[in-house]
C-alpha positions, 0 to 999 in steps of 0.5 A: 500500500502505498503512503499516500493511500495511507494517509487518507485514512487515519485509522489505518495500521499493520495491525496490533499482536496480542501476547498472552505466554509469558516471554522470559527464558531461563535456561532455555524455556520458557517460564512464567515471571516470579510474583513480585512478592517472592522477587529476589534481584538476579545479575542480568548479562548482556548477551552478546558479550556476557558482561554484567550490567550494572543497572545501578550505574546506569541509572545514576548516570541518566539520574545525574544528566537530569538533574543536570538539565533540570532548573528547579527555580524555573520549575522545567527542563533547561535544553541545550545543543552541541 
């Protein structure tokens, strides 16, 4: 379908998935994620090189650069470019 014929009709789309089965893996299945009452924080790797990710360092990291960016006396975000 062309753009055009698209974008005369707002309401189009390519369709929507529903995903009802869980889709966490552990040890090459499929299992269903642990209620967050009995959650117990597990070391999450990236998988291409096997290396930890330390989520705490990255979320400091994007915490820092809002606070950064943030004017409190102006009560919004102060925006720059390079």
């Amino acid at each position: 379908m062309s753009q055009s014929v698209l974008d005369s009709m707002p309401g189009a789309s390519t369709g929507t998935v529903v995903i009802t089965d869980p889709l966490n893996f552990w040890g090459g299945k499929r299992v269903t994620p642990r209620p967050e009452s009995n959650a117990k924080a597990e070391p999450v790797f990236e998988p291409s090189t096997g290396k930890y990710i330390q989520t705490t360092s990255v979320f400091n990291a994007s915490h820092n650069v809002l606070k950064s960016w943030y004017n409190p006396k102006a009560g919004k975000l102060r925006l720059t470019s390079n």
